[in-house]
N, C-alpha and C positions, 0 to 999 in steps of 0.2 A: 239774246238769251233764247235758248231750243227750249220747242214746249216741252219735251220732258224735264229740263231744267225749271220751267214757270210750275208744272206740275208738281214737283219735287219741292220747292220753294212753299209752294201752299199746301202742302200735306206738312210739312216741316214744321209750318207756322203753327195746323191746327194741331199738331200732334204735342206742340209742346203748352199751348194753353190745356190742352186736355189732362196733359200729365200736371200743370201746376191747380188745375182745379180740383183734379182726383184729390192731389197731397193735401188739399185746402180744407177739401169736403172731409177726408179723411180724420184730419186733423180736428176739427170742430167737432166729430160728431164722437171720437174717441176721448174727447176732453181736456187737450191739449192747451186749447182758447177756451176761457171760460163765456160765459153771457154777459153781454157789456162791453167785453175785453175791446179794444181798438188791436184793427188788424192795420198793421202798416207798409204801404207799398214796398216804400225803400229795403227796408228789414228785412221783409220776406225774400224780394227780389237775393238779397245777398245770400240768403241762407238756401235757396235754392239754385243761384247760381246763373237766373234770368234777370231780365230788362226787367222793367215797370212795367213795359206794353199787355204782354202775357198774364203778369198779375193782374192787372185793373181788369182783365179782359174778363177771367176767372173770378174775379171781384162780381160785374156784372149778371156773371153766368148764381152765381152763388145767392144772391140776389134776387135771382127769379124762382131759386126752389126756397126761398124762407131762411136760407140758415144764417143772413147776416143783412144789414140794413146799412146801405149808404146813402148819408148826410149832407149836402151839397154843399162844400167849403169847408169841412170838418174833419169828414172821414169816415171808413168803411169798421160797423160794430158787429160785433156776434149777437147773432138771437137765439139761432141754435134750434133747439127741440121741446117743446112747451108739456105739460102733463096732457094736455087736450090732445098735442098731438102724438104722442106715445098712444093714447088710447083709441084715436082715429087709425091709426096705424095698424093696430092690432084688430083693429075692427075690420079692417077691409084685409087686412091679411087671413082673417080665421075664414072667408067666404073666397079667398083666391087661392089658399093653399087645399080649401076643397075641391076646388076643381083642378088646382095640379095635380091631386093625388087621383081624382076620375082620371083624368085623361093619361096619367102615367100606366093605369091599369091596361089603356089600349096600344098605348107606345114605349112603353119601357122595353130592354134591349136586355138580353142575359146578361151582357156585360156591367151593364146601370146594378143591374137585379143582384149582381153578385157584388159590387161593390156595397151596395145595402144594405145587407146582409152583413155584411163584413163591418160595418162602419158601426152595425148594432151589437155586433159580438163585439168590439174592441173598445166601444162605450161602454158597455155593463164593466169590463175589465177595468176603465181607469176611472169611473163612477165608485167603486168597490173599496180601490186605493187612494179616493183622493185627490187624483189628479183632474185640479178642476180645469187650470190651461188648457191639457188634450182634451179633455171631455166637450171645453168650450169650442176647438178645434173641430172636431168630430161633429159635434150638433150642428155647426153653420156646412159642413160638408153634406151631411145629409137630406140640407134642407136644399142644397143648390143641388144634389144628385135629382131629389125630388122635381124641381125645376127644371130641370135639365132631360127630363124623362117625358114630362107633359106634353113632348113634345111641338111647344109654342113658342117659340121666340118673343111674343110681346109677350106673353105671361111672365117666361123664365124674366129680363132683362126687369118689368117692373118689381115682381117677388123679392129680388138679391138688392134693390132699391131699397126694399122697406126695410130687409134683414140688416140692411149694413146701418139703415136712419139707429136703429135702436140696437148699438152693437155696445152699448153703456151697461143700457140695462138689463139684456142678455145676459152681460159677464156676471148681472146682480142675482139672477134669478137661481143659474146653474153655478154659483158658487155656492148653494145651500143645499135644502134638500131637495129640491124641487130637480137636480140633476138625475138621479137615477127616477124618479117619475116618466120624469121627461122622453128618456132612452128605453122604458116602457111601453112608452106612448106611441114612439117612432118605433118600435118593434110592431106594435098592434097593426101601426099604418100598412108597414113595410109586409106582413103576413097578406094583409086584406088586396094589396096590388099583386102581390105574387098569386092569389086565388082568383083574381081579373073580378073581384068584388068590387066593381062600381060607387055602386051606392054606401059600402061598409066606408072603403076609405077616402070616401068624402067626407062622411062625418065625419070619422077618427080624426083626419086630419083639422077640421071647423073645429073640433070639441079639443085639440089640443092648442090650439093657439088661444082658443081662450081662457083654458086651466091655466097656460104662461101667464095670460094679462090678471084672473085672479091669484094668485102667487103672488103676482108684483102689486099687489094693493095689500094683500095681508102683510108680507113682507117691510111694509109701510113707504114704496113709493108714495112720492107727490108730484115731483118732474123730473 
């Protein structure tokens, strides 16, 4: 075998435990698998269309971020996302998406700046009509433009981490009223980085992740 072939070989291998971990993580945290649920090798294996290898690998990998517990001789259980940690989540998000929104004020790009802008006008539109899907659509783009603006790579890659851990109760928050708030909120942001205001949209952005996380207590989350 030629090293480009060994090389190929082990990008292969890791690229398909990555794609069956993504589908895993994906799956669990959209609600797919409940808490408790048994995730089973063989099953998964078939419905994906991989080995066992891959899943157990993915099993493992899943395992180390909390969202499921494997039993020694039993088997691999969902834990999932606890109410502790919805609100740990949100707690370190309302202090990292302040400093996305700093630092987007010094490295935002016209292009970022006019997608922004656009993402806000076309939220107020389907906030107006109802349309909670696109709205829900809309709000995680604006937050990954955000991200993506900060120009940081370990900020962006954790931030879109914590967005997706609580993409349940996202769907819960912006199915009510708290959608057109919300797109409010991200306008106020979105002004204060386009004025290279520092300091404004840091807070803006701190004081809107935690209006999300009060919303979802009145609301009557519990986990």
């Amino acid at each position: 075998m030629s090293d480009s072939d060994l090389k190929q070989e082990v990008t292969d291998k890791y690229s398909l435990r990555g794609r069956v971990f993504s589908r895993l993580r994906e799956d669990i945290l959209s609600g797919k698998y409940e808490e408790g649920e048994e995730l089973r090798e063989v099953a998964i294996g078939e419905e994906l269309g991989v080995s066992r290898t891959p899943v157990r690998e993915a099993f493992r990998q899943l395992e180390l971020e909390g969202l499921i517990r494997i039993v020694p001789n039993k088997g691999a259980y969902v834990t999932g996302i606890s109410g502790k940690d919805v609100k740990d989540i949100y707690m370190i998000r309302s202090r990292l998406e302040g400093l996305a929104a700093r630092w987007a004020t010094e490295h935002i790009t016209d292009v970022q700046l006019e997608e922004m802008e656009e993402n806000v006008y076309l939220a107020k539109f389907h906030a107006e009509k109802g349309h909670y899907e696109q709205l829900f659509e809309l709000d995680t783009r604006f937050h990954e433009i955000l991200y993506e603006a900060s120009g940081s790579k370990m900020l962006e890659h954790q931030l879109k981490d914590f967005h997706q851990y609580v993409i349940r109760v996202r769907k819960k928050t912006l199915s009510s009223a708290r959608g057109p708030k919300s797109n409010l909120e991200h306008e106020g942001i979105m002004v204060a980085i386009r004025d290279k205001d520092g300091d404004l949209a840091e807070k803006l952005a701190h004081e809107h992740i935690i209006n999300a996380y009060e919303n979802l207590i009145k609301s009557g989350y519990t986990k």
